[in-house]
C-alpha positions in Angstrom: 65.9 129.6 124.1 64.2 126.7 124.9 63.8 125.8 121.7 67.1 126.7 120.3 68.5 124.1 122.5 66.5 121.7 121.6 67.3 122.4 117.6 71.3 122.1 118.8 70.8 119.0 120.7 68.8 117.5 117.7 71.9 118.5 115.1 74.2 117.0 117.3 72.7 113.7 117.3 71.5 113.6 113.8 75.4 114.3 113.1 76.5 112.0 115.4 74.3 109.4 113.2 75.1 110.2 110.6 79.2 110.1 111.0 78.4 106.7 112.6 76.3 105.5 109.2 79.3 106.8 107.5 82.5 104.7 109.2 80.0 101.7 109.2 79.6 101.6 105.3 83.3 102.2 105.1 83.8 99.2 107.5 81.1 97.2 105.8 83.1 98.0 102.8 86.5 96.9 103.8 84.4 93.6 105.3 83.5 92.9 102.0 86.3 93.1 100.0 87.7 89.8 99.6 91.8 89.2 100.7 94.3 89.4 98.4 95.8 86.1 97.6 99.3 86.0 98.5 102.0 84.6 96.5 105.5 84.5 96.3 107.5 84.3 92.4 110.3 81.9 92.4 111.7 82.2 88.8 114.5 82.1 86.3 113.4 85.5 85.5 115.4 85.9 81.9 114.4 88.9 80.2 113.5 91.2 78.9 110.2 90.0 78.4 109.9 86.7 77.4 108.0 83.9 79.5 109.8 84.5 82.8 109.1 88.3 82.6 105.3 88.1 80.9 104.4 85.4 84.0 105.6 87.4 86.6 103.6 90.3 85.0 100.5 88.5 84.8 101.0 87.8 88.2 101.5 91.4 89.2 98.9 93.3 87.6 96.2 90.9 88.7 94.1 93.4 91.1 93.8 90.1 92.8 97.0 89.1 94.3 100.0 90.4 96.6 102.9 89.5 95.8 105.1 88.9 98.8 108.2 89.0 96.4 110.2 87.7 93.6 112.9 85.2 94.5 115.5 84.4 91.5 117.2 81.4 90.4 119.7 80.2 87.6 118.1 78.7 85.1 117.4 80.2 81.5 119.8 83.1 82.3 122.4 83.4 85.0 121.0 84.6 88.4 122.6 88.3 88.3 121.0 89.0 84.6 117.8 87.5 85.7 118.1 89.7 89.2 119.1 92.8 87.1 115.9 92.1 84.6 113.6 91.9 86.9 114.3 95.1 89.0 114.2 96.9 85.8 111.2 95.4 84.5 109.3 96.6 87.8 111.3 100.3 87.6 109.5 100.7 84.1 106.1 99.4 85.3 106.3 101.2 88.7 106.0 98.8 91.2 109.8 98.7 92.5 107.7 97.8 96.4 107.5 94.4 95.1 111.3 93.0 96.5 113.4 90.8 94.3 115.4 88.6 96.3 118.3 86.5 95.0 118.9 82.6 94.7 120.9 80.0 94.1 123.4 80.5 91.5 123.5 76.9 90.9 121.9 73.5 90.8 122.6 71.3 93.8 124.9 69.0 91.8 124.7 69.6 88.1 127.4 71.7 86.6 128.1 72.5 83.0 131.0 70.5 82.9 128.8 67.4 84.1 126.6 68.4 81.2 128.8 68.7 78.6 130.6 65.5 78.9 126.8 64.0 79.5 125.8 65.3 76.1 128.9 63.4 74.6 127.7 60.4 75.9 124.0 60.5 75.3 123.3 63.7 73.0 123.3 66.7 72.7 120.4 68.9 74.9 118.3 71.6 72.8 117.9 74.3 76.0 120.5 74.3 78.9 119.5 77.7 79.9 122.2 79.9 81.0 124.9 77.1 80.3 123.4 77.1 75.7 126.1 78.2 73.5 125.1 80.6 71.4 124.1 82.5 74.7 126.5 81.6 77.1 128.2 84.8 79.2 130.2 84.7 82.1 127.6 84.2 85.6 129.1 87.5 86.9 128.3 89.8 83.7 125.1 91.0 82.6 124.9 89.9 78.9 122.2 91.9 77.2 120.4 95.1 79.1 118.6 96.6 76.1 116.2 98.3 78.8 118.7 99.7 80.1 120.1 98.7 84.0 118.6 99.2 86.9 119.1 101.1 89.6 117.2 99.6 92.6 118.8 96.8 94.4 117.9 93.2 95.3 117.1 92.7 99.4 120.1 91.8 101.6 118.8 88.2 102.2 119.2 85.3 100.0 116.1 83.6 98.8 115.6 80.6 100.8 115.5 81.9 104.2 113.1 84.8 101.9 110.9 82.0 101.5 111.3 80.8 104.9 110.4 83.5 106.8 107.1 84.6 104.9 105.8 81.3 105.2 106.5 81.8 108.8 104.8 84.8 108.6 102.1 84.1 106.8 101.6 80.7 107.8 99.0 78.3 105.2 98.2 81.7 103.3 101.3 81.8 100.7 100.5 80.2 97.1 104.6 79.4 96.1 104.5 80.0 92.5 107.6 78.1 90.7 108.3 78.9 86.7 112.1 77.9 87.3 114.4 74.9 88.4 113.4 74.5 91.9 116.8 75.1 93.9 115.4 77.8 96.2 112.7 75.6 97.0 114.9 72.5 97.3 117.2 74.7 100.2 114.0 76.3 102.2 113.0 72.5 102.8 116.6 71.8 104.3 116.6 75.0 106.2 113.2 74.4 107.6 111.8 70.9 107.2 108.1 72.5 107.6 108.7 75.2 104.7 106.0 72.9 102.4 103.7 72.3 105.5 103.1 75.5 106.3 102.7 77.1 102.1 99.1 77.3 101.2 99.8 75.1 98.0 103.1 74.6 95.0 101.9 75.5 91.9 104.4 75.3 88.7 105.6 74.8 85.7 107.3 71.8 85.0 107.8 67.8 83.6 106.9 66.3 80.7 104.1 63.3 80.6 103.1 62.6 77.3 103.1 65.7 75.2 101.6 65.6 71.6 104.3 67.7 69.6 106.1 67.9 66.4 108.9 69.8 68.2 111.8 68.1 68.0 113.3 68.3 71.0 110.4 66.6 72.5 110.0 64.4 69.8 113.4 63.3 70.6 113.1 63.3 74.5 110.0 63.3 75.4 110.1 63.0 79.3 112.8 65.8 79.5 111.7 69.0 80.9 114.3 72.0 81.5 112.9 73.0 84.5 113.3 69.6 86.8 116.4 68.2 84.5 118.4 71.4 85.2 118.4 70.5 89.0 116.8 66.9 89.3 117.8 66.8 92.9 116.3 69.5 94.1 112.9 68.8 91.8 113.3 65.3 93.5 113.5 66.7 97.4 110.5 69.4 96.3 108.2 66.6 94.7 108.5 64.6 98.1 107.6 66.9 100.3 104.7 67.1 102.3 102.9 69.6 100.9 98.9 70.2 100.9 98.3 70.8 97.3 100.5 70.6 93.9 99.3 72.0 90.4 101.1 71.3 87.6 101.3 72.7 84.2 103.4 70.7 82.1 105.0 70.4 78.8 102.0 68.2 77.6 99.3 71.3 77.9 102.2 73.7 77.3 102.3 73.3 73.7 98.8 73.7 73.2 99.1 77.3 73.5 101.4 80.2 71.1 102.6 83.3 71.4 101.6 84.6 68.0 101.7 88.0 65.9 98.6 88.5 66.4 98.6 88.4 70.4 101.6 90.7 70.7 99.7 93.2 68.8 97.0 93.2 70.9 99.2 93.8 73.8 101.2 96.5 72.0 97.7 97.7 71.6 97.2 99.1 74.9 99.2 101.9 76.7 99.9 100.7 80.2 103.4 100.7 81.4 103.2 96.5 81.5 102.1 97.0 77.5 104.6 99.2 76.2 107.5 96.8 78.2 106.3 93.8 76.2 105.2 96.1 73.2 109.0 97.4 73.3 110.6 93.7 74.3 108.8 91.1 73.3 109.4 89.2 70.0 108.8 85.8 68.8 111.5 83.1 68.3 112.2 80.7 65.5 111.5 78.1 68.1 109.4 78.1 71.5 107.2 80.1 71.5 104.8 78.6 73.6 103.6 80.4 76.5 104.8 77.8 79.1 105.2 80.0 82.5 102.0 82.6 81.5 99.9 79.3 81.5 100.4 78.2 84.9 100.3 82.0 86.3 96.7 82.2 84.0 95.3 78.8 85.3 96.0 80.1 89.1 94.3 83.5 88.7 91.5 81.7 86.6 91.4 77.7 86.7 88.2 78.0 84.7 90.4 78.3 81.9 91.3 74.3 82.8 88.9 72.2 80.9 90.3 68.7 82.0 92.8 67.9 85.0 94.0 64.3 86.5 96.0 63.4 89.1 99.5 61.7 89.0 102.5 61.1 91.4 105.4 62.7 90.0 109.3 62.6 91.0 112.5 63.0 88.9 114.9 59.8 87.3 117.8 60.8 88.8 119.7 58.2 87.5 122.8 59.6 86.2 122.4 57.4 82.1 120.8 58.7 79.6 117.2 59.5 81.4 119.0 61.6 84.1 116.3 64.8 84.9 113.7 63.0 83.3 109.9 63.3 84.1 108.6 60.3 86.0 105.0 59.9 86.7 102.6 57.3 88.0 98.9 56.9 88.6 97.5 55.9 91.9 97.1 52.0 90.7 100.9 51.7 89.9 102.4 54.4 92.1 105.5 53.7 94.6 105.7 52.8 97.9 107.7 56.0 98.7 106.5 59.0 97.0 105.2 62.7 97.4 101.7 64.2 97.2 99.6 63.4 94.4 99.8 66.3 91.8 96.6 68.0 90.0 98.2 67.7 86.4 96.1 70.0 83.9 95.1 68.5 80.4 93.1 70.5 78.5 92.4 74.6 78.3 90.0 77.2 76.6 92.1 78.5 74.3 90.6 81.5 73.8 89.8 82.2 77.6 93.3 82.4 77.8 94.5 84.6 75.6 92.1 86.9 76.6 92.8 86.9 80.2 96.4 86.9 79.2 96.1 90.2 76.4 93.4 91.8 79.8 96.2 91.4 82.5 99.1 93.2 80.4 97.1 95.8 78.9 95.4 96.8 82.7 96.4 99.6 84.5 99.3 99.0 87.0 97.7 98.1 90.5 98.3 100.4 93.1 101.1 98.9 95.9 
């Protein structure tokens, strides 16, 4: 008896032991898995596919990040296609948790009418986004759904009190990722003075320095950006606030890169939902087909791929001649008296790192919510 007890008592323990070596390599575990980095997408999402789209995908189906949400604004499509493109594209890849918020339909000033009789006085402008010609649809239709319309919904809150409130939330963790004119961004500030304080860091897409191009529309103006000369004001008010870091991919290291053949077939390659959307959607154009947006999203999940960076003050001519929206920029020997935060501008890229990353990320496997 004695020693049957003794055998029970001995089981128990070893048990015990061994359930408690078990929950500590599952809390080890947990330990050692690095944080997600959070981020919240602040686009002109136009779709489907297409830079907008691919960048936010990049984004998403790095096992890396958590994206808080996707915040819309007019720019190279009206806000409620860009809306409706967006739900869709995350109904097809299975992630409809991620929650796509709605913008500003509108610049803070600008209106088409401004730039029409603008481009009268000073020439016409190759890409006005939702307001170009040959695309132009009323802002309350659709245009286009070839993937078909969604069926989720947008949240019930607009997307500068969105921004707002996560930042609140997550106070110095969110990375605000903007691939759009920067309206949304422009109105969190004058909501809540703080919104830039407490974001981890701006990075985007946007400006024009110096870019070496035989395009002609920046061979023509080559300080003209679409992205801060769609709303200078609000690129002005985002540029001079007081935020801890700014990265900047701009038109200069843009058009080193190219959506070829070749890359889309690599893509279409794989069989993830994320590579039949762009396998089914995505197309080159006669013009622009750089990867603008997919650059800065690449260079923030892998800044390896950045092979030369300097720093420059930037702000926005707004002026309202002829260099209205243009890219202004400075060094730290010549810059103004008043000005923003000094700006990492990338220069230089591996090429080759980032197509691979670029073909990797929309060929993965959808991460789990």
């Amino acid at each position: 008896m004695k020693n049957k007890l003794i055998h029970a008592c001995t089981f128990l323990v070893a048990t015990k032991l061994a359930a408690i070596s078990l929950l500590w390599l599952v809390c080890a575990s947990a330990w050692c898995q690095p944080a997600k980095r959070k981020i919240i997408i602040d686009q002109d999402g136009a779709g489907p596919a297409g830079t907008d789209q691919q960048s936010i995908l990049m984004l998403i189906q790095s096992p890396e990040t958590e994206v808080l949400g996707l915040t819309m604004v007019t720019g190279d499509q009206w806000l409620k296609a860009e809306v409706a493109h967006t739900l869709r594209m995350l109904e097809l890849i299975g992630r409809t948790d991620i929650p796509v918020v709605a913008g500003a339909e509108y610049p803070l000033v600008r209106r088409q009418e401004d730039t029409e009789l603008w481009e009268k006085q000073y020439g016409t402008v190759a890409w006005v986004g939702a307001w170009t010609p040959r695309f132009f649809h009323p802002h309350d239709q659709l245009g286009d759904m070839p993937e078909g319309q969604p069926t989720t919904k947008p949240l019930d809150e607009d997307a500068a009190h969105f921004l707002v409130r996560m930042v609140h939330k997550y106070p110095h963790e969110i990375t605000i990722y903007e691939g759009g004119p920067m309206t949304n961004l422009a109105l969190a500030i004058s909501i809540e003075p703080e919104f830039a304080e407490l974001a981890k860091e701006l990075v985007f897409m946007g400006g024009s320095i110096n870019p070496k191009t035989d395009d002609p529309e920046f061979i023509s103006a080559p300080h003209r950006e679409f992205n801060l000369w769609f709303d200078p004001e609000a690129a002005h008010i985002v540029l001079r606030a007081p935020w801890k870091r700014i990265v900047c991919t701009t038109v200069d290291i843009s058009v080193k890169t190219r959506l070829t053949q070749d890359l889309l077939d690599r893509v279409k390659a794989g069989h993830t939902p994320a590579a039949r959307y762009i396998g089914t959607y995505g197309r080159l154009y006669s013009q622009y087909n750089f990867l603008w947006d997919e650059l800065a999203a690449a260079a923030w999940l892998d800044p390896g791929l950045i092979t030369a960076r300097e720093t420059r003050y930037l702000d926005v001519d707004l002026d309202r001649g002829s260099t209205n929206g243009n890219t202004l920029a400075w060094t730290a020997s010549n810059k103004p008296g008043i000005i923003g935060p000094p700006v990492e501008v990338q220069v230089d890229l591996d090429t080759e790192r980032f197509y691979k990353l670029f073909v990797d990320l929309l060929t993965a496997p959808t991460p789990k919510p």
